[in-house]
C-alpha positions as a Markdown table, in Angstrom:
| # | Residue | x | y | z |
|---|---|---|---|---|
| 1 | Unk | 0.0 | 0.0 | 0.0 |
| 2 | Unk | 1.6 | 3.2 | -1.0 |
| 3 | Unk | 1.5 | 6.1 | 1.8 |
| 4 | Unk | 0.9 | 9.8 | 0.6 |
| 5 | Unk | 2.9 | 12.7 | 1.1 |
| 6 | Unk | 2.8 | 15.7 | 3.0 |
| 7 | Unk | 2.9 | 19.0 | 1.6 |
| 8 | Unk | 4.7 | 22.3 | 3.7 |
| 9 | Unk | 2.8 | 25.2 | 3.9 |
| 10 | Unk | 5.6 | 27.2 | 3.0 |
| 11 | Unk | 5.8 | 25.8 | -0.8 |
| 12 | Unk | 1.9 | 26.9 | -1.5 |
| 13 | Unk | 0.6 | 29.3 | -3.6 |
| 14 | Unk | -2.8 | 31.9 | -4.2 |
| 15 | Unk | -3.0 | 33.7 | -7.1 |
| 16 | Unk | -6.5 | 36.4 | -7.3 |
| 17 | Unk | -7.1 | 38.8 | -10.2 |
| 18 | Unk | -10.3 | 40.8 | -11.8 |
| 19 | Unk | -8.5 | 40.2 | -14.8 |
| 20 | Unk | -5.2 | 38.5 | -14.9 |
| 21 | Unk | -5.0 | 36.1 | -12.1 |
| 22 | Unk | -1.4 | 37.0 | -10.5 |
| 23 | Unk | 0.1 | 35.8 | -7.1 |
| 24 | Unk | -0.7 | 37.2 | -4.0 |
| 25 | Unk | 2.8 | 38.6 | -2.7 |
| 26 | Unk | 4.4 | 38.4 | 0.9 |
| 27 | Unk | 1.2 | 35.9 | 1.9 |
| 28 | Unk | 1.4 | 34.3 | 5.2 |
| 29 | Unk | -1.9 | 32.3 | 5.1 |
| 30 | Unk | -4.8 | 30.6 | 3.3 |
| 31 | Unk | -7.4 | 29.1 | 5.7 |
| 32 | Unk | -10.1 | 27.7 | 3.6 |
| 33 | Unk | -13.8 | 26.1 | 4.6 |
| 34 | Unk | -16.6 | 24.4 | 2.8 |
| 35 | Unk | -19.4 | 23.4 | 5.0 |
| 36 | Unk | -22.5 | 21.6 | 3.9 |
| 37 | Unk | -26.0 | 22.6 | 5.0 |
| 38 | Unk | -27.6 | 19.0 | 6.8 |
| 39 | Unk | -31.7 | 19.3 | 6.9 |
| 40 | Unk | -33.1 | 16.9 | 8.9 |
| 41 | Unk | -35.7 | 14.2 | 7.4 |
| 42 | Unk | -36.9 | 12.1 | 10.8 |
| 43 | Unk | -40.2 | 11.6 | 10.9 |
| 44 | Unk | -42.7 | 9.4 | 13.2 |
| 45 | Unk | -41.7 | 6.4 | 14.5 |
| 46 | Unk | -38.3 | 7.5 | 13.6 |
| 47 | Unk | -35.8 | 6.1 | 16.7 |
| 48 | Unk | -32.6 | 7.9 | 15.3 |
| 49 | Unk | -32.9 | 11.4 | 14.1 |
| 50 | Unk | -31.5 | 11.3 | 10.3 |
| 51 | Unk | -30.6 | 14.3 | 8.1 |
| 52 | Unk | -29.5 | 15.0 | 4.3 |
| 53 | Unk | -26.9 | 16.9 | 3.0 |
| 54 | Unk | -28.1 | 20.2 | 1.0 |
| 55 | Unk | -26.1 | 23.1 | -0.1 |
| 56 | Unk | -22.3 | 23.3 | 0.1 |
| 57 | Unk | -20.4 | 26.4 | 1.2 |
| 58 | Unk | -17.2 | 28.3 | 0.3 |
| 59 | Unk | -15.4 | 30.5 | 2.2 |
| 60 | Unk | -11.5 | 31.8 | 2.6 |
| 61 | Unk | -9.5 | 33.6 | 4.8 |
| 62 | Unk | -6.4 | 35.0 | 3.4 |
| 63 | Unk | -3.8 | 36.6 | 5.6 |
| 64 | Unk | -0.6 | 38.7 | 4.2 |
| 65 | Unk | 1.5 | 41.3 | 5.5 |
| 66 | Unk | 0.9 | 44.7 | 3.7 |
| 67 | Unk | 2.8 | 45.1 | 0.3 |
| 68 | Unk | 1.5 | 49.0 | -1.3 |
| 69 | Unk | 2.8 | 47.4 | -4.6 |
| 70 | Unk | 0.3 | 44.5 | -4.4 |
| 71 | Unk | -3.1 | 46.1 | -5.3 |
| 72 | Unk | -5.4 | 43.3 | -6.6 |
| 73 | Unk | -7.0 | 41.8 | -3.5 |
| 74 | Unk | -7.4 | 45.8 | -2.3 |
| 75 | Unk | -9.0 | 47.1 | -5.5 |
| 76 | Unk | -11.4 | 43.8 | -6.0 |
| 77 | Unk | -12.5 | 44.1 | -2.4 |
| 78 | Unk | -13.2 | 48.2 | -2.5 |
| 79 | Unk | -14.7 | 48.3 | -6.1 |
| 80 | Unk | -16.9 | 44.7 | -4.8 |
| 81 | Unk | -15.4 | 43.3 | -7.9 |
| 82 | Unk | -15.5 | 39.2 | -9.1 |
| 83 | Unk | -12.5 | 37.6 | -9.5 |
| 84 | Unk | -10.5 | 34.2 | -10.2 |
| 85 | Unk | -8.5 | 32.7 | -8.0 |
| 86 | Unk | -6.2 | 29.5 | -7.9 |
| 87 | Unk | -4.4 | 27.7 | -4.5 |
| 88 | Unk | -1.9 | 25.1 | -5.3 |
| 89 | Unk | -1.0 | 23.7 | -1.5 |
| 90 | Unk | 2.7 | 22.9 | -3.6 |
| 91 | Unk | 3.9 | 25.6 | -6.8 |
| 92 | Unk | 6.1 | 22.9 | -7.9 |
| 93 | Unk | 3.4 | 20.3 | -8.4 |
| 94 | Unk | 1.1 | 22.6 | -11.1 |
| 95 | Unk | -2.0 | 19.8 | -11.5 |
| 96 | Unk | -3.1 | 19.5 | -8.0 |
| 97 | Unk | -4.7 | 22.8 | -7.0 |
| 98 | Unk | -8.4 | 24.4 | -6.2 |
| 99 | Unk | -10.0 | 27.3 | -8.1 |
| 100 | Unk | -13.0 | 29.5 | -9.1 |
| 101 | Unk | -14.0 | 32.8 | -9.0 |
| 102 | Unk | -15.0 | 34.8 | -5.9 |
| 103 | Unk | -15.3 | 38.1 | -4.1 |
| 104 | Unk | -13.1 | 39.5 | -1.6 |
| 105 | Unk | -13.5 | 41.8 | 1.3 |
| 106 | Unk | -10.9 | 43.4 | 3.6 |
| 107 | Unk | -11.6 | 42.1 | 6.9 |
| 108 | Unk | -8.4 | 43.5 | 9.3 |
| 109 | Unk | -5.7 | 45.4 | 9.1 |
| 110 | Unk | -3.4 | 45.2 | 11.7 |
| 111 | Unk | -0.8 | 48.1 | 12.3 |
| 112 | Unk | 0.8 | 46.7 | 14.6 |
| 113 | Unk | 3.6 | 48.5 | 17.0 |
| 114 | Unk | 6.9 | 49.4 | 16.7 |
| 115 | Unk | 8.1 | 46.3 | 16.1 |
| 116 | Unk | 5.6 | 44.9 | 14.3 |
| 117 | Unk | 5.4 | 44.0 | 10.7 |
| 118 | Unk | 1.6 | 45.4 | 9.0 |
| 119 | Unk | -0.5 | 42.6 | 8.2 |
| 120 | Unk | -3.8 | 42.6 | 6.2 |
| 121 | Unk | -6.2 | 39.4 | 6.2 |
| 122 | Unk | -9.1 | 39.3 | 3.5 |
| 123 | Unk | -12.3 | 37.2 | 3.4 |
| 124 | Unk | -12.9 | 35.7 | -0.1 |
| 125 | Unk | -16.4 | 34.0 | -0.4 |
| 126 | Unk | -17.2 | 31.7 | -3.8 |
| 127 | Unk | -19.1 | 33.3 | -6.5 |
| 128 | Unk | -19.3 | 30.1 | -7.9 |
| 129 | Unk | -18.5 | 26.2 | -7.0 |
| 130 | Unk | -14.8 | 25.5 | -6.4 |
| 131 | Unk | -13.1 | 22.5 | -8.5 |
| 132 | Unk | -10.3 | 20.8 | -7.5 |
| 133 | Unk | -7.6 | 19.3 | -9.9 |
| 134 | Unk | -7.1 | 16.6 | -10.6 |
């Protein structure tokens, strides 16, 4: 039986664009979730409460520290524009990776103190179902 392999967080990759998908510079995070919606079907005489899956949900947290050249994820999320977007958990290995389009919002940005490096963290919700590759 052949075992898989783990992948470092420090290899992955985002890239976000209105047009152009680019990559997201100095990121320090992707956090991703993609709950499902369970509605309940008991009914009488039922000794187990059962439920079936419905609708599927997408949402992202990206965190990066504050780059003024990078400008894509800040002018999507203050003009509410769509965008594509593509995570490969490994940038050497281009066929496994997630994708679709979405919208982001700015959610934090954190100043810091004097010894502190600014760090932004934005929100990007699905606009559409994700796919993964393969």
């Amino acid at each position: 039986m052949a075992l898989g392999t783990t992948t470092h967080a420090v290899n992955q990759v985002l890239y976000f664009g209105t047009g152009t998908a680019t990559p997201i510079a100095e990121g320090t995070g992707f956090q991703i979730s993609m709950p499902t919606d369970f509605a309940e079907d008991s009914s009488w005489g039922d000794t187990f409460k059962t439920k079936k899956p419905g609708l599927t949900d997408f949402d992202g947290t990206i965190s990066k520290w504050y780059d003024h050249n990078e400008t894509s994820l800040r002018t999507a999320a203050q003009n509410r524009a769509e965008g594509k977007w593509y995570w490969y958990p490994d940038r050497s290995v281009t066929t496994d990776y997630l994708y679709g389009t979405g919208y982001v919002s700015l959610d934090d940005v954190n100043a810091g103190g004097l010894n502190q490096i600014i760090s932004n963290q934005y929100k990007l919700v699905a606009s559409t179902a994700p796919t993964w590759k393969p």
